[in-house]
C-alpha positions as semicolon CSV with decimal commas, in nm:
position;residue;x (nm);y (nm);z (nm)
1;X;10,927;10,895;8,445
2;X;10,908;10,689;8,766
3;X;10,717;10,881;9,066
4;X;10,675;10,760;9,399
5;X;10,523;10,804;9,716
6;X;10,768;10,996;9,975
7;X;10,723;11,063;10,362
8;X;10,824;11,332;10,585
9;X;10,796;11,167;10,957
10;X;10,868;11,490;11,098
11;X;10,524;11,619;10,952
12;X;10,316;11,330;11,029
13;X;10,079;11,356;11,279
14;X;9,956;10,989;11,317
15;X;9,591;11,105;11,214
16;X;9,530;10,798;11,006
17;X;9,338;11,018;10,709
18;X;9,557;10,827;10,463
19;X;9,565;10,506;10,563
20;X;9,155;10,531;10,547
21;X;9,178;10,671;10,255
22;X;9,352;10,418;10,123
23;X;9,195;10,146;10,233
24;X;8,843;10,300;10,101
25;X;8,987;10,362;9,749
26;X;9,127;10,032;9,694
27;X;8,949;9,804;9,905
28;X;8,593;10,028;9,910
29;X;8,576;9,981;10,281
30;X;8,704;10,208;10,574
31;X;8,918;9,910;10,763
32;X;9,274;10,073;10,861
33;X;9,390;9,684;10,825
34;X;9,330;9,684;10,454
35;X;9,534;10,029;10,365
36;X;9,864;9,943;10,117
37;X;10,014;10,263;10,355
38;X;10,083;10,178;10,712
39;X;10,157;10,448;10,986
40;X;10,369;10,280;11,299
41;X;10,300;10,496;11,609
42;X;10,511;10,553;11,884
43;X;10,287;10,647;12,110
44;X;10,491;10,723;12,434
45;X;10,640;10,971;12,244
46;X;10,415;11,112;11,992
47;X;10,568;10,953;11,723
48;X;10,460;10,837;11,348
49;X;10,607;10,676;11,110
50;X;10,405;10,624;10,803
51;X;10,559;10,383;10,526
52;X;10,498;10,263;10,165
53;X;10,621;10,060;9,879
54;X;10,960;10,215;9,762
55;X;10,873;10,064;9,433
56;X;11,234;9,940;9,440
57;X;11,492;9,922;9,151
58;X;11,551;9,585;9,195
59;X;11,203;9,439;9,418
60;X;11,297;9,130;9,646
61;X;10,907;9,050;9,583
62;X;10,914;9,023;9,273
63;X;11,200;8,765;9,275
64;X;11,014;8,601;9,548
65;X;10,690;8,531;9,433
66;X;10,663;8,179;9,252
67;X;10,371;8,248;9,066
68;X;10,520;8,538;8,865
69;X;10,204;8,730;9,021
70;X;10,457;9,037;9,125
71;X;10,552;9,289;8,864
72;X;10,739;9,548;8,791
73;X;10,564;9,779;8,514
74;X;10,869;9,933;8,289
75;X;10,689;10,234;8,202
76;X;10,574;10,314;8,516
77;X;10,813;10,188;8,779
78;X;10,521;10,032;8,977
79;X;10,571;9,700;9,140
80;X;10,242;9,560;9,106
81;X;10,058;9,244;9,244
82;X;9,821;9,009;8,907
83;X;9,544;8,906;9,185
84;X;9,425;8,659;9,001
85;X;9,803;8,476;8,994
86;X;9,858;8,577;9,391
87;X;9,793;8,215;9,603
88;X;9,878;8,389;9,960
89;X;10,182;8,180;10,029
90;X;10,327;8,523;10,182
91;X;10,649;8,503;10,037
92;X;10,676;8,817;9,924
93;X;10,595;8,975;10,286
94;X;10,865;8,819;10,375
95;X;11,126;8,883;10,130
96;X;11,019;9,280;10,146
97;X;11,286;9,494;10,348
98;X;11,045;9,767;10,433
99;X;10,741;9,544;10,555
100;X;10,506;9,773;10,241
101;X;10,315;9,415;10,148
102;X;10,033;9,333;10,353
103;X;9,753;9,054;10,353
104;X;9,382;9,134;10,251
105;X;9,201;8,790;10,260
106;X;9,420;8,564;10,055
107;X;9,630;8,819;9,831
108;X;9,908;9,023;9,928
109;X;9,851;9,364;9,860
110;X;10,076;9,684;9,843
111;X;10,060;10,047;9,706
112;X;10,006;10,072;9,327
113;X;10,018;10,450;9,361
114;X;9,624;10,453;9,291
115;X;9,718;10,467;8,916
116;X;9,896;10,779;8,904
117;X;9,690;10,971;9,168
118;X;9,731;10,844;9,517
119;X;9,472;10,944;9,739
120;X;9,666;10,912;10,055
121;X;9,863;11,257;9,932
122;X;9,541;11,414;9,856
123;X;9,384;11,360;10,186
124;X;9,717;11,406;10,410
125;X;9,649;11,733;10,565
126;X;9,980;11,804;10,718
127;X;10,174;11,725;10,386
128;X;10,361;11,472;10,527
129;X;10,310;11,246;10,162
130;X;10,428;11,371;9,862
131;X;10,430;11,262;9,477
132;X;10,721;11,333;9,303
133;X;10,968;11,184;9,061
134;X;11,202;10,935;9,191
135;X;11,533;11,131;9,060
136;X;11,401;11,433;9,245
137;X;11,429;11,298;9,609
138;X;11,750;11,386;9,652
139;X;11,717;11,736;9,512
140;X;11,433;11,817;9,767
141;X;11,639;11,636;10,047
142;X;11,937;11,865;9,968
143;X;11,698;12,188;10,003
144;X;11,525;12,144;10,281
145;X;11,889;12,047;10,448
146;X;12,008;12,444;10,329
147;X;11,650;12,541;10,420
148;X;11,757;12,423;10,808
149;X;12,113;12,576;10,801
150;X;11,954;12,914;10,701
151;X;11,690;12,903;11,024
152;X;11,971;12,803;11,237
């Protein structure tokens, strides 16, 4: 069963909490530039747009990387970065679609779903994050589309 991490921009209220979180659960500090979830604001227009790993099907990272350092765990679906085999060349930053692979020091770094239990849901007050099973986006997609026809 492959979960991931999904975001609602609509409900996002560029608040940070996860990114903080995120950063203090992986890296043990509070620095917004070390958090494996970024939030892009728009600020003219009061606009967020948090993103993370897709965990892809088929990861361009993992093809990229050249020192077999990128993963992608069968049972759990996670892409995941060895840190001992990462060397910074920053191919994999490059090769990702979404821009979810980020630099701390000398290692790339990206969301490993905090084992199972990401924090950045946890802390997200306005439930913009969610945790769910990958074959269930679409389901909850669908509903909250007949969820807007019936308030309309």
């Amino acid at each position: 069963m492959v979960k991931v991490v999904t975001v609602d921009k609509a409900k996002c209220r560029g608040c940070f909490s996860c990114m903080l979180a995120c950063a203090t659960r992986n890296e043990g500090v509070g620095d917004l530039n070390m958090s494996r979830i970024m939030i892009t604001p728009f600020w003219p227009k009061a606009f967020f747009v948090p993103t993370v790993c897709q965990q892809c099907a088929k990861p361009n990272c993992v093809s990229a990387c050249r020192m077999d350092a990128i993963t992608k765990n069968a049972e759990t679906g996670v892409v995941e970065i060895d840190k001992d085999k990462c060397v910074g060349c920053k191919l994999c930053l490059a090769e990702c679609p979404f821009g979810n692979i980020t630099m701390v020091g000398d290692t790339a770094v990206k969301c490993n779903v905090c084992e199972g239990d990401p924090t950045c849901v946890k802390v997200c007050q306005w439930k913009a994050l969610t945790y769910i099973e990958a074959d269930k986006i679409g389901a909850n997609k669908r509903l909250e589309g007949a969820l807007k026809l019936l308030e309309s």
